[in-house]
N, C-alpha and C positions, 0 to 999 in steps of 0.2 A: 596554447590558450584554451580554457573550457569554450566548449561549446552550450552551456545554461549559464543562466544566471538565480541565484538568489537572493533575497532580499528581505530585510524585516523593516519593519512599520510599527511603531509601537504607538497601538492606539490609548483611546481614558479607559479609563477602571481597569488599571494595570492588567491590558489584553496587548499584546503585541501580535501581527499577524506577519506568519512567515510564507513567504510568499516563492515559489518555485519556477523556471521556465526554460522548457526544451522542446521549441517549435520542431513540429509540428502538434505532436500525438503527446508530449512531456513522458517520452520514452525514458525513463532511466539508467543511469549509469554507477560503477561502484565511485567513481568522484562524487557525482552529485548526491548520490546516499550520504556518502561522506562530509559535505557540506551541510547538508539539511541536519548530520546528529552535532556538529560543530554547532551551528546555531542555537540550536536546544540546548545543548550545554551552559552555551553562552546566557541564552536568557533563562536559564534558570539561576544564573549568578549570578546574574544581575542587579539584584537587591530591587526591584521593579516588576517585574515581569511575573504576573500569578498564572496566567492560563494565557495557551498560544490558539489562534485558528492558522492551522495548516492548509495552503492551498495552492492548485498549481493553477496557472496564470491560460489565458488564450481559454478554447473551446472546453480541451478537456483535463480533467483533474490529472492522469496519468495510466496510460496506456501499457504499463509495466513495462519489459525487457524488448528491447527489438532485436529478436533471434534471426531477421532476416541475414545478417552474414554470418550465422552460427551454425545454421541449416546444416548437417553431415559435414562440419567440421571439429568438432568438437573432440577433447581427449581427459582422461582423469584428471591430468596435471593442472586445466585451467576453470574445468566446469564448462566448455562449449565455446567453441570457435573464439570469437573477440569478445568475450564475455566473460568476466572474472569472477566467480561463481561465489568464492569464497572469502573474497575481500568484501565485496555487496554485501552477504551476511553478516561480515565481521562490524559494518556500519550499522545495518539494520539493527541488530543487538543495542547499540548505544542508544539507539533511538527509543529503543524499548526499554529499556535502563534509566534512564534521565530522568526527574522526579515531577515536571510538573503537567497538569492537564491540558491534553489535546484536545482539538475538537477539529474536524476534517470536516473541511469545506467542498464540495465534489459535486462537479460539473460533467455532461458529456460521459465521457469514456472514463470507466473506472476497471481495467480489465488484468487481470492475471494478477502480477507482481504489483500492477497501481492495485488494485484491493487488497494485496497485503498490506501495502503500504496504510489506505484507508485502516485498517486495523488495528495498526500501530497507535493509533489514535483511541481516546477515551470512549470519546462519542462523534455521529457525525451524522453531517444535514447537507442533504439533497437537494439539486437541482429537480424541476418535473419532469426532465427531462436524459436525466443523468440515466445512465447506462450499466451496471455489473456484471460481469462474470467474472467467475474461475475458469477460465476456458482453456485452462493446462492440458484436459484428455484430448480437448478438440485439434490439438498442435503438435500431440502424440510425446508429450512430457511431464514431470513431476510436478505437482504444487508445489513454490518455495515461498523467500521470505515472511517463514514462521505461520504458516495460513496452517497448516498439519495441527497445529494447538490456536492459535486463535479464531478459525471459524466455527469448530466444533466447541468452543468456549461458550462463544458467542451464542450460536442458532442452538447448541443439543448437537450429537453427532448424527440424527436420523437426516436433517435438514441440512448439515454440512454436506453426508454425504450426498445428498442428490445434489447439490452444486457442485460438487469434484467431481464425482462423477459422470453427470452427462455435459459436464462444462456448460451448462447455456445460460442465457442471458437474463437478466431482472432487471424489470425496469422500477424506477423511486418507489411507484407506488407497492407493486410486489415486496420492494424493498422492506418499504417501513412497516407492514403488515409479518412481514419472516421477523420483524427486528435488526435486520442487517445496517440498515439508516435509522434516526431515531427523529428523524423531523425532516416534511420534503417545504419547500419553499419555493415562489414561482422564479424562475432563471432568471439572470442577469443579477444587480445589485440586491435585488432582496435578498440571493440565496447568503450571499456573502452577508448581510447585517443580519440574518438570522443567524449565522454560525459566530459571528460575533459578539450577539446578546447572550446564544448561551455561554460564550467565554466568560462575557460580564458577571453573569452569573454565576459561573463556578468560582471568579476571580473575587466577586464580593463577599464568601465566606472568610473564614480568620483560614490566613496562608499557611501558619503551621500545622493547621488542623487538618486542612485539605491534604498538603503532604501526607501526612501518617495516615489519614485515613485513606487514600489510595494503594501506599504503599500495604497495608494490610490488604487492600481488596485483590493486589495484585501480586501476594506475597508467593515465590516461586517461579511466577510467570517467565521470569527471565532467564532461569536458568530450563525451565522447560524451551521455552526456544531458543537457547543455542544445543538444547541435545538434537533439538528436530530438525534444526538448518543441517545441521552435520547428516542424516537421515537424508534430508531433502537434496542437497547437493552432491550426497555419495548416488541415489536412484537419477537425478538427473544426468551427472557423467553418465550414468550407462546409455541413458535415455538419448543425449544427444549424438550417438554414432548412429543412430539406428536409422532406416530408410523412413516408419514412420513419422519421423520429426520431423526429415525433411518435407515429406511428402505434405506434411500438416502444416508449415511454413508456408510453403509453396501455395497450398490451395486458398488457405488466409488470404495473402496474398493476392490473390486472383477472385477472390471472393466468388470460392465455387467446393463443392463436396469435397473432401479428402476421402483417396482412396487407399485403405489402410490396410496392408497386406501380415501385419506380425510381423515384422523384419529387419 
């Protein structure tokens, strides 16, 4: 039996909201990857559906991968302990495939793989309180789920790199100032009817127009990230044997320095 649920809501001005949840942290899994590109799919066929707000449900948007029982178990075959490295990619990709406009809704903790995810998306609007990193260095592992090409997309790659690389944190307002967010809105229901008006409004353009002209804005996009999951998943197998990873787990975890030996 899954442990998330999903769910869609189909609001007026052909905006449907997809709605995600994996208490506590909306830690993900290659299932629920999996479901959320099913959805998309779905409502893009759906003869209905112009523009979606993607959002995950409870405190925070999505907290990415939880590597805690991954920690120095990890082998080439799977991508890292109980974590299926390369099936999750294989979903992410759909997700990034599918034709119609996202807009990510993001609360709380937007951290690692949940800002990939964030990315996947067209656009998106912050809580004041929402939280980002890329904090793969901090955990002693690779950036996955396509961030290799769509942060440096996104920011320029001077600005990606200082977020992969010293992993730290942004908060909304830093956010929307780098352009990493494109609208902050104060928490709780407003953030949600402000990612929803912009739905309204992507959705009240002519529908076919909106398709092709994305699809031109994003033309390649997708087959540059499945070269770079493939990139991202071959460095994180190495990544996750190493005593660093664990170590970087661990200390998360304990919310205290990691001590990082090269090892």
């Amino acid at each position: 039996m899954a442990d998330f649920q999903v769910t869609v809501e189909e609001a007026r001005d052909h905006v449907s909201v997809l709605s995600f949840e994996r208490a506590p942290s909306n830690y993900f899994t290659p299932e629920l990857i999996k479901a959320l590109a099913d959805a998309l799919e779905e409502l893009a066929a759906d003869g209905r559906t112009r523009a979606v707000v993607l959002r995950g449900k409870g405190r925070h948007f999505c907290a990415g991968a939880d590597f805690s029982s991954s920690a120095g178990g990890g082998n080439e075959g799977d991508g890292g302990g109980d974590l299926d490295v390369n099936s999750l990619y294989t979903h992410a990709i759909r997700m990034f495939a599918q034709p119609l406009p996202v807009v990510a809704q993001l609360q709380g903790a937007v951290i690692g793989g949940g800002l990939g995810l964030a990315l996947a998306a067209d656009f998106r609007v912050a809580g004041e309180r929402a939280k980002l990193a890329a904090n793969f260095s901090r955990i002693g592992i690779h950036q996955g789920f396509g961030l290799s090409v769509t942060l440096p997309r996104l920011l320029g790659e001077h600005k990606a790199a200082d977020l992969l690389l010293t992993g730290r944190t942004v908060r909304s307002a830093e956010a929307l100032e780098l352009g990493l967010v494109d609208a902050v809105a104060p928490d709780g229901e407003e953030t949600g009817a402000a990612a929803v008006a912009k739905a309204a409004e992507l959705a009240g353009a002519a529908p076919l127009a909106v398709r092709a002209i994305r699809a031109t804005l994003r033309a390649g996009l997708v087959e540059q990230i499945r070269e770079a999951v493939k990139v991202e998943a071959a460095e994180q197998a190495k990544l996750f044997v190493t005593s660093d990873f664990s170590e970087g787990v661990t200390a998360a975890a304990e919310k205290r320095p990691a001590n990082f030996t090269a090892s």
